[in-house]
C-alpha positions as a Markdown table, in Angstrom:
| # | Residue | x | y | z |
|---|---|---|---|---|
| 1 | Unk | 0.0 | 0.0 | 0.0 |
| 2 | Unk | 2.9 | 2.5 | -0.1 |
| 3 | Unk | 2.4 | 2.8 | -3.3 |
| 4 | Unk | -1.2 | 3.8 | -2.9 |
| 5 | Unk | 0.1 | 6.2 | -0.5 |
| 6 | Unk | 2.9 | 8.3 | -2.3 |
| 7 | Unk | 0.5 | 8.2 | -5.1 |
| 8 | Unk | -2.4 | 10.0 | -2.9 |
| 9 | Unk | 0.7 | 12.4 | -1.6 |
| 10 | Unk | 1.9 | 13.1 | -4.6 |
| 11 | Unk | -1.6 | 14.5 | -6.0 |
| 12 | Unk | -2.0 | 16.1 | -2.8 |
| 13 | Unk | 1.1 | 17.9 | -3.7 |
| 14 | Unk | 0.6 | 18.5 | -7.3 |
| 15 | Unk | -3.0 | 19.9 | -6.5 |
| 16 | Unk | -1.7 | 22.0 | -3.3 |
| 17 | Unk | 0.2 | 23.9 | -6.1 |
| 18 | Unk | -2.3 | 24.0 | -9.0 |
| 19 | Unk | -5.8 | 24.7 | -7.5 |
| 20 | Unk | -8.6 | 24.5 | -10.3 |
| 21 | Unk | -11.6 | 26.2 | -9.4 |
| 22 | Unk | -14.5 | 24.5 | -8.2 |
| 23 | Unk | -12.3 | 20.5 | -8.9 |
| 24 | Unk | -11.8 | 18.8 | -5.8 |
| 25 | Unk | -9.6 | 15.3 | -4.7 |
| 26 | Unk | -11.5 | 12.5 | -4.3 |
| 27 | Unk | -8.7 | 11.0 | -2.5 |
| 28 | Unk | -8.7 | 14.2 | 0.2 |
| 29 | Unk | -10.8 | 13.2 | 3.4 |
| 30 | Unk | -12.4 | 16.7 | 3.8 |
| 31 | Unk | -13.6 | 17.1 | 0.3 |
| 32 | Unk | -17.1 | 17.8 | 2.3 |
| 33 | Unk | -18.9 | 15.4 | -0.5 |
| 34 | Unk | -19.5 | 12.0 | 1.1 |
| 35 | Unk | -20.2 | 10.3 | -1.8 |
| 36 | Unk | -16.5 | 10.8 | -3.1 |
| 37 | Unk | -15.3 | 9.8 | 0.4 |
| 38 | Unk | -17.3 | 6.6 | 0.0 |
| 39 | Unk | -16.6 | 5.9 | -3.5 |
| 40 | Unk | -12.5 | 6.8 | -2.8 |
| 41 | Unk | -12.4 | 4.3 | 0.3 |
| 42 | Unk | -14.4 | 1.4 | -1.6 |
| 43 | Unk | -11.5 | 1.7 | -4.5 |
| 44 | Unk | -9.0 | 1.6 | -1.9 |
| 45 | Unk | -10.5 | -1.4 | -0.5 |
| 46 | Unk | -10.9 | -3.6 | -4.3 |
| 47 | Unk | -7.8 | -2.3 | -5.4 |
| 48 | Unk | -5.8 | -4.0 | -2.0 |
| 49 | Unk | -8.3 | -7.1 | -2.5 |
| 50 | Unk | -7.0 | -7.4 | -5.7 |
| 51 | Unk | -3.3 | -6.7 | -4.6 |
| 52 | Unk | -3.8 | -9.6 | -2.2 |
| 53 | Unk | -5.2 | -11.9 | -4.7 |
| 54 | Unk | -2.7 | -11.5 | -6.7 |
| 55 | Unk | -0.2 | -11.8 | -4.7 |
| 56 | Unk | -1.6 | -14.9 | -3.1 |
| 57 | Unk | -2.4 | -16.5 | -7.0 |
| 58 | Unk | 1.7 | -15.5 | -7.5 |
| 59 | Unk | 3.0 | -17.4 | -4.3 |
| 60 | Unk | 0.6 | -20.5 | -4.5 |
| 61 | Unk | 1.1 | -21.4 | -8.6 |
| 62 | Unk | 5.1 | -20.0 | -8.4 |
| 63 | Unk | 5.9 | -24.0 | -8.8 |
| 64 | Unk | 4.0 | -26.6 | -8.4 |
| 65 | Unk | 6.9 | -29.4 | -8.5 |
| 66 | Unk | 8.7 | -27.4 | -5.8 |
| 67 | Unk | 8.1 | -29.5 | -2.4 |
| 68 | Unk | 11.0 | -28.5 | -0.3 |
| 69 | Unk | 8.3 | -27.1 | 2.4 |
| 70 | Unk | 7.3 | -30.9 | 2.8 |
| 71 | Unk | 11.2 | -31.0 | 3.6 |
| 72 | Unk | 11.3 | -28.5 | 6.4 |
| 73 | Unk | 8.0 | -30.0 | 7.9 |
| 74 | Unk | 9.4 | -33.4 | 8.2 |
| 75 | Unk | 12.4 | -31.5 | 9.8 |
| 76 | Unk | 10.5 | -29.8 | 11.9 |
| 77 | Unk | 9.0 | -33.0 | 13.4 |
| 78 | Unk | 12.2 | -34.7 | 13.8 |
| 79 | Unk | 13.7 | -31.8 | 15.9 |
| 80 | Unk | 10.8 | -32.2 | 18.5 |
| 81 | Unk | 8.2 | -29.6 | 17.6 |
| 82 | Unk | 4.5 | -31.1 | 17.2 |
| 83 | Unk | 2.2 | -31.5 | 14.7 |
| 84 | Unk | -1.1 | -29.0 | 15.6 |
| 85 | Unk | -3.3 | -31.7 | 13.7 |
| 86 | Unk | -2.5 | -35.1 | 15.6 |
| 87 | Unk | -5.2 | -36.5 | 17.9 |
| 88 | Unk | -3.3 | -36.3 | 21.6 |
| 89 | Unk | -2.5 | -32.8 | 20.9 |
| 90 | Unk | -6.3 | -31.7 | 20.0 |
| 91 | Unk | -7.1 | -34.1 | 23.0 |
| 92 | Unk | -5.0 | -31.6 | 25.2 |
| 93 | Unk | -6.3 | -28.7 | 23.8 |
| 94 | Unk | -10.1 | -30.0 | 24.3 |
| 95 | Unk | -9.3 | -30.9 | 28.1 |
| 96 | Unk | -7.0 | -27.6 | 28.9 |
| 97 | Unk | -9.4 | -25.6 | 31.5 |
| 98 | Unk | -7.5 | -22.8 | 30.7 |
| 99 | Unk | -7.9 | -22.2 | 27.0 |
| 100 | Unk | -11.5 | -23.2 | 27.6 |
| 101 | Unk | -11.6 | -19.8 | 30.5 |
| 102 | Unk | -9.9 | -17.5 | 28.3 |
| 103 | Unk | -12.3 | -18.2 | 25.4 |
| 104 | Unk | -14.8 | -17.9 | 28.0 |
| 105 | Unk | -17.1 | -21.1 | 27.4 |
């Protein structure tokens, strides 16, 4: 989004020095026209939805034959750290009075 952002500054600037009559930012919170204000924050919103999708679509099909992470994971379970989905440790989780208190059920 810091792109988004030194966009929106540099208009800012660019307008702070050329001031048309009666043309305001959309992008400027105090424009005084809510519907802009609306409008400007809903584009904000898609355009980082988009941003994240592709992003996400970039990571996830960036190679499909690559399976090093299976690699670290079996690594990870030799050195001793647990696997979140086996049975005994959602077992302890269920029974742990604790968790249960601080989720307040």
């Amino acid at each position: 989004m810091k792109i988004f952002d030194m966009l929106a500054q540099k208009l800012n600037i660019k307008n702070s020095k050329h001031q048309i009559a009666g043309a305001t930012n959309p992008i400027e919170e105090n424009s005084g026209n809510e519907f802009l204000n609306t409008m400007s924050k809903h584009a904000l919103k898609l355009y980082e939805k988009q941003c994240d999708i592709k992003n996400f679509t970039k990571l996830a099909l960036s190679d499909p034959e690559n399976t090093s992470h299976n690699e670290r994971v079996e690594q990870l379970l030799k050195d001793g750290v647990f696997d979140p989905l086996e049975d005994t440790v959602i077992e302890e989780l269920a029974k742990n009075k604790e968790l249960w208190d601080d989720l307040g059920l």
